[in-house]
C-alpha positions as a Markdown table, in Angstrom:
| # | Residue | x | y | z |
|---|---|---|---|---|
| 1 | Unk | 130.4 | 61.5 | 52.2 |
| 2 | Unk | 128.3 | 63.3 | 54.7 |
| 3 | Unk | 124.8 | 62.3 | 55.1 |
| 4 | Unk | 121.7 | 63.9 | 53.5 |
| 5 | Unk | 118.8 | 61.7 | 54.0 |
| 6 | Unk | 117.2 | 61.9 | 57.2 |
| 7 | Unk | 114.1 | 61.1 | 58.9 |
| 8 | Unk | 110.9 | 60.0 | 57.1 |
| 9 | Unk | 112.7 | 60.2 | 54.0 |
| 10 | Unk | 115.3 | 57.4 | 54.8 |
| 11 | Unk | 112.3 | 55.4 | 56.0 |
| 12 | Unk | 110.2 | 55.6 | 52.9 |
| 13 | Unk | 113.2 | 55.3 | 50.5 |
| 14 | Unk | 113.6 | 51.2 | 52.5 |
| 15 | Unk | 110.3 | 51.0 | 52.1 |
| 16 | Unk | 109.9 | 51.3 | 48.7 |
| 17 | Unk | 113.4 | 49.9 | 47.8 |
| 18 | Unk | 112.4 | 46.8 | 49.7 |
| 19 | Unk | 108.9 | 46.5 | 48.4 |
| 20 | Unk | 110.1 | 47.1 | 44.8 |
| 21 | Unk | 112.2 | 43.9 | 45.1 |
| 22 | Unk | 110.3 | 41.7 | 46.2 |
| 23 | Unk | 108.0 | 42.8 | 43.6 |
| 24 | Unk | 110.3 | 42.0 | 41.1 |
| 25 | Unk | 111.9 | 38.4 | 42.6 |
| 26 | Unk | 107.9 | 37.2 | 42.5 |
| 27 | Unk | 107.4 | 38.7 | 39.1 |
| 28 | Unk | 104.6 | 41.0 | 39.6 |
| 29 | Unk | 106.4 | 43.8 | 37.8 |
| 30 | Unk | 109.4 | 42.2 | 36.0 |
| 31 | Unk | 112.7 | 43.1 | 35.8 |
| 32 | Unk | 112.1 | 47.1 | 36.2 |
| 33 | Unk | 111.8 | 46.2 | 40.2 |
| 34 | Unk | 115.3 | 46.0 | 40.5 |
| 35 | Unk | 115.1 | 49.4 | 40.0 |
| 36 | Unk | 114.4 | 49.9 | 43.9 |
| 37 | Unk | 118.4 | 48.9 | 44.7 |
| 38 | Unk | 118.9 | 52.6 | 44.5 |
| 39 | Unk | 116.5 | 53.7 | 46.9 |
| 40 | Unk | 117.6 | 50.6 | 49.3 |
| 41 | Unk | 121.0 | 51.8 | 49.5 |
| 42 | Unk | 120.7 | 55.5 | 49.4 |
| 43 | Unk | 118.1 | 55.0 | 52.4 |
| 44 | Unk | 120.6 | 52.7 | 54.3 |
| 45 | Unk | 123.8 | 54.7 | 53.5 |
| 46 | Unk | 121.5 | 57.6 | 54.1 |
| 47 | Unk | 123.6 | 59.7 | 51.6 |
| 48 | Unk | 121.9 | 60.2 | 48.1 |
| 49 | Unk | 124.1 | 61.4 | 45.0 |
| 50 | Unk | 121.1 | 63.4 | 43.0 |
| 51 | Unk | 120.4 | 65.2 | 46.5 |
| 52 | Unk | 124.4 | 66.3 | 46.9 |
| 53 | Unk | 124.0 | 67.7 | 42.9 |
| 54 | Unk | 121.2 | 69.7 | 43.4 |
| 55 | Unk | 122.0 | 71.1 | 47.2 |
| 56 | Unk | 119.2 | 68.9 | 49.1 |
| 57 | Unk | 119.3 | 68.2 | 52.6 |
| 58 | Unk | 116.8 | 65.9 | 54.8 |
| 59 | Unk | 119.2 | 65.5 | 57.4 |
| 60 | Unk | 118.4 | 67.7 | 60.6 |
| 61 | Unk | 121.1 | 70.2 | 61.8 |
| 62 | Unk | 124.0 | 69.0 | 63.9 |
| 63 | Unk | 124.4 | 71.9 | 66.4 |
């Protein structure tokens, strides 16, 4: 699994993932907030599945 989320993209994926869950734990936006679990962990394993299928990279070159 090699990583493909880098930089300000890993950063706002946290963001929102977090934000999204606390959302929905004080009820502002139901159950749907859960939703931001994906974001959470593709920003903190910084590897995102949908990325890898359609040849996206954020990551910056390793020379």
């Amino acid at each position: 699994m090699t990583s493909n989320v880098g930089g300000i993209d890993k950063v706002l994926r946290i963001t929102v993932g977090i934000l999204l869950i606390v959302l929905a734990l004080t009820g502002t936006i139901g159950a749907w907030g859960w939703i931001g679990v994906m974001p959470l962990a593709t920003g903190l394993f910084n590897f995102c599945p949908a990325y890898k299928l359609l040849g996206v990279n954020t990551c910056k070159l390793k020379k």
